[in-house]
LUMDRENMAR-463090 format. One line per 3 residues: number of its first residue (from 1); for each residue x, y, z of N, C-alpha, C, O. Coordinates in steps of 0.05 Angstrom, whole numbers, m for minus. Layout:
<voses>
NUM) X/Y/Z/X/Y/Z/X/Y/Z/X/Y/Z | ...
</voses>
This chain:
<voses>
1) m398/m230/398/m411/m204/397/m407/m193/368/m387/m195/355 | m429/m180/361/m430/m175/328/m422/m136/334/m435/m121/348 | m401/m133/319/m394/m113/317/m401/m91/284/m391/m98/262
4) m414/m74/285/m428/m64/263/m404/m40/247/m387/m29/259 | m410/m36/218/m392/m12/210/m401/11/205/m421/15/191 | m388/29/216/m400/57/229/m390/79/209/m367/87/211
7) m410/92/188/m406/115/172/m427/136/177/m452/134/176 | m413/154/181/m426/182/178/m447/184/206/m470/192/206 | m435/176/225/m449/171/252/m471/149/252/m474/139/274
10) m486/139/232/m500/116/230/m487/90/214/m473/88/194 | m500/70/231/m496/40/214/m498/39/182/m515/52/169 | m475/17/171/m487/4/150/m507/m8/137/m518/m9/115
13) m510/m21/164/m533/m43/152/m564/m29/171/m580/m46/179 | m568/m6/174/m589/8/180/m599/m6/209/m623/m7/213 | m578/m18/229/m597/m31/257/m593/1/266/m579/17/254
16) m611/6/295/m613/22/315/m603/9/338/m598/m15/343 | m603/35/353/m590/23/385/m570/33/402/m548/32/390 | m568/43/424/m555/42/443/m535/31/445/m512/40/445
19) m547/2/447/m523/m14/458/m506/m32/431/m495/m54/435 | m507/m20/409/m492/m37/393/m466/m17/390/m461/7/389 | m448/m55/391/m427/m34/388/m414/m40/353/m421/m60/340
22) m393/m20/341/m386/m18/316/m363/m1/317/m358/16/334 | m349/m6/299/m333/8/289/m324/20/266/m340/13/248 | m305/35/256/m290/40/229/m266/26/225/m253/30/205
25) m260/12/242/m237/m1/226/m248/m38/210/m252/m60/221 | m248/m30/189/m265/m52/175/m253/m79/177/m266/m99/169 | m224/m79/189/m224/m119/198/m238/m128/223/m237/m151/229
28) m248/m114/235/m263/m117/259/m295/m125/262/m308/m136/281 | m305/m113/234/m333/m112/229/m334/m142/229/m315/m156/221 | m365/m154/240/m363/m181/236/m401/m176/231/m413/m195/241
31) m412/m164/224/m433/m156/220/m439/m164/200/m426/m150/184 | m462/m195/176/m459/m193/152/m476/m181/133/m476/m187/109 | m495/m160/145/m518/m142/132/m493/m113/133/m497/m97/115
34) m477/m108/144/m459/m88/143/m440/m98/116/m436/m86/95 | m431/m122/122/m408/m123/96/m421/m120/72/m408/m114/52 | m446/m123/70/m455/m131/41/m464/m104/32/m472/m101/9
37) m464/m82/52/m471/m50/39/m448/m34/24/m426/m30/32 | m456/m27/4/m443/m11/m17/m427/2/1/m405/m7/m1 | m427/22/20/m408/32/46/m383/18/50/m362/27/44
40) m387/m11/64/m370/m28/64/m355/m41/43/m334/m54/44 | m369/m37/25/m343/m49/9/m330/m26/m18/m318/m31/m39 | m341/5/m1/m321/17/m31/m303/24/m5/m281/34/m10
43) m309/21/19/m277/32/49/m267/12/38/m243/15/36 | m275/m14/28/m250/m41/41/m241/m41/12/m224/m58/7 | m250/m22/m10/m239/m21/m35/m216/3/m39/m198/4/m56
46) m219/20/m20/m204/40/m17/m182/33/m2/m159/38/m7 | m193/21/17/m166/14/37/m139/m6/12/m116/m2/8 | m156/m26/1/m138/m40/m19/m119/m26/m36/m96/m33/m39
49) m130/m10/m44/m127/16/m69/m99/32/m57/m77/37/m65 | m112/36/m39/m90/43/m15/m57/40/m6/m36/53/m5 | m66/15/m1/m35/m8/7/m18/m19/m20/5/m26/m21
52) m36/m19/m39/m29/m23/m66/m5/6/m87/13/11/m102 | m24/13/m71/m3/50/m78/19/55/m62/35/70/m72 | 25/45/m34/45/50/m23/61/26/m34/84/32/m40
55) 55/m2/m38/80/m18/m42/79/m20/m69/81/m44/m74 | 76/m1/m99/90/12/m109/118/25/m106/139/20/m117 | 110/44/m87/124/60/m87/152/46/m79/172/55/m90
58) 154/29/m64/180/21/m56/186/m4/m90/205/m19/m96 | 167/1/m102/191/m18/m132/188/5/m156/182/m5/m177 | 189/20/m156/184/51/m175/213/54/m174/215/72/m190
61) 235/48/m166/261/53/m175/270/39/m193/280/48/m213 | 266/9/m187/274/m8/m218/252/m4/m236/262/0/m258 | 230/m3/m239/213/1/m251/211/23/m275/201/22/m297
64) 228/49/m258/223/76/m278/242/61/m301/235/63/m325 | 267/46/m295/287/34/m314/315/61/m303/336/65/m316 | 311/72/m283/332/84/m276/352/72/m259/364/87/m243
67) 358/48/m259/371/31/m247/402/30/m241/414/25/m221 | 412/38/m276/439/48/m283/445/62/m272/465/55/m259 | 434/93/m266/451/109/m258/450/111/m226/467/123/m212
70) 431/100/m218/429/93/m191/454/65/m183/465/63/m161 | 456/54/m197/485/25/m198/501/46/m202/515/49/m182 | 508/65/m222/529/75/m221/542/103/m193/562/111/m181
73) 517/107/m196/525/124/m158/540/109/m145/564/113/m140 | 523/83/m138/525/58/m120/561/57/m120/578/59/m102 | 563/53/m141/597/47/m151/615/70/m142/634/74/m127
76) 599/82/m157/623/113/m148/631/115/m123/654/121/m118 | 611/110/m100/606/118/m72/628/90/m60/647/99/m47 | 628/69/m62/648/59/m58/676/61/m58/684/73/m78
79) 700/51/m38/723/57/m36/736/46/m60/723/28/m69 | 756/50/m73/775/42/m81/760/38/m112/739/49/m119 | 777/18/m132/769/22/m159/750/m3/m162/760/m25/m160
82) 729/0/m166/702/m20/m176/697/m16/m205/688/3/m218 | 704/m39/m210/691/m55/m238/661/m40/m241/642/m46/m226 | 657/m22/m261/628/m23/m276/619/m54/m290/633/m69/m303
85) 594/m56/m284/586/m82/m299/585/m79/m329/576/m57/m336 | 590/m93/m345/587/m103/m368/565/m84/m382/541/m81/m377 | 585/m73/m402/548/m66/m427/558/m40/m425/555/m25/m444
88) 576/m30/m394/586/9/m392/598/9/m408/618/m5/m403 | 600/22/m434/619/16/m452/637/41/m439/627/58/m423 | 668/42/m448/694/59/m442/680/73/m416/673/96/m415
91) 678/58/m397/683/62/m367/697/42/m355/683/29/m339 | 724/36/m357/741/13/m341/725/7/m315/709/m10/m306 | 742/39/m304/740/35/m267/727/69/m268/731/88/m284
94) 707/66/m241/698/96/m232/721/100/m214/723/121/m201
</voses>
């Protein structure tokens, strides 16, 4: 069954009908006069755009280069006396 992609209450690919069925969630569409409309591919460009921006966000901590002082929380917050790594200059132990 060919499932069509559905914007703005009408099809992509301009069929009519009742009985067709479609949707918005674009891994579903199997329609290939739908994929090939400008519609469909700036959603499935957006959606990319999308997922691309959230798994950023989870490497934007080493990335900013704020790493140190985030290691050095890390340290502090631990029990007892921890070795700073190499390079802390005159910080033995936190």
């Amino acid at each position: 069954m060919v499932i069509h992609f559905k914007v703005d209450g009408h099809l992509a690919c301009g069929h009519n009908g009742n009985n067709l069925s479609s949707s918005r969630e674009l891994n579903q569409v199997k329609c290939r006069s739908c994929r090939n409309t400008d519609a469909y591919k700036d959603a499935r460009k957006s959606q990319r755009n999308r997922a691309r921006r959230t798994s950023r966000k989870t490497i934007t901590p080493h990335a900013a280069g704020n790493w140190r002082s985030e290691w050095t929380e890390r340290l502090t917050a631990m029990i007892g006396l921890q070795r700073l790594p190499r390079g802390f200059a005159g910080q033995a132990f936190v």
